[in-house]
C-alpha positions in Angstrom: 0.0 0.0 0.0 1.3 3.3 -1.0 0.5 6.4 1.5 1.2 9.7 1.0 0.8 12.6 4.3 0.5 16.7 3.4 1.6 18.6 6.3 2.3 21.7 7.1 5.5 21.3 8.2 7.7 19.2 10.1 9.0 20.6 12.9 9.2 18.4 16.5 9.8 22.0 18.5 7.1 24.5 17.9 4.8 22.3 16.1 2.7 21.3 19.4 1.2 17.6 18.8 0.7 17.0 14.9 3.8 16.9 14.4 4.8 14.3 17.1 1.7 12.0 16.3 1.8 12.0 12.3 5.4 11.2 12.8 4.0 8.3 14.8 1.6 7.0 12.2 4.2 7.3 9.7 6.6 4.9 11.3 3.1 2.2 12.2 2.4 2.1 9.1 5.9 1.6 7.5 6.4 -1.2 10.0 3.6 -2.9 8.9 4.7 -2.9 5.4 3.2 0.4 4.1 5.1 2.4 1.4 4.9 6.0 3.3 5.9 9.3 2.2 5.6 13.1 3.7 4.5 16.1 1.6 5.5 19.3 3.2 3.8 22.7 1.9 5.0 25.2 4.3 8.8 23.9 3.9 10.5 27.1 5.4 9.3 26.3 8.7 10.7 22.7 8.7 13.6 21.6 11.5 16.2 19.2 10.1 14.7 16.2 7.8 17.8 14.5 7.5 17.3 12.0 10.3 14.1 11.2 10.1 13.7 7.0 8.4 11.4 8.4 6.2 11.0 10.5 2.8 10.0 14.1 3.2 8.8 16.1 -0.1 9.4 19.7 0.7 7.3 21.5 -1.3 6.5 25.8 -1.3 3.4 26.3 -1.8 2.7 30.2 -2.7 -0.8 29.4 -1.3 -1.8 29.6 2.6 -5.5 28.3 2.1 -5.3 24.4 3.0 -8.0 23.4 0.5 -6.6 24.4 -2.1 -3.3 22.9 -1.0 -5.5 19.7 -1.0 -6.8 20.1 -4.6 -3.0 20.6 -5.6 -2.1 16.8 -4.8 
């Protein structure tokens, strides 16, 4: 099963819960065989990807409105 996440952001500091808990459901559902993936659309406010055991798409999206961030994917 391929799953793909849009987000906001990732950013484990100043991100409150969401962050934390998609994080979790990410790593679930790649242990259970799941081919998982992150979309970012806010990118600049993203902490340091580079250890996370999981793909990250960071993508700037000019928009702020999140249903049209929806339609884009």
């Amino acid at each position: 099963m391929r799953v793909t996440f849009i987000t906001t952001k990732i950013n484990f500091e100043r991100a409150g819960g969401s962050v934390p808990d998609l994080d979790l459901k990410v790593r679930d559902m790649q242990k259970l065989g799941a081919d998982v993936r992150v979309v970012t659309v806010f990118s600049e406010k993203n902490q340091d990807l580079s250890q996370l055991p999981y793909p990250v798409s960071e993508e700037l999206s000019p928009n702020k409105a999140l249903p049209a961030l929806q339609r884009m994917f």
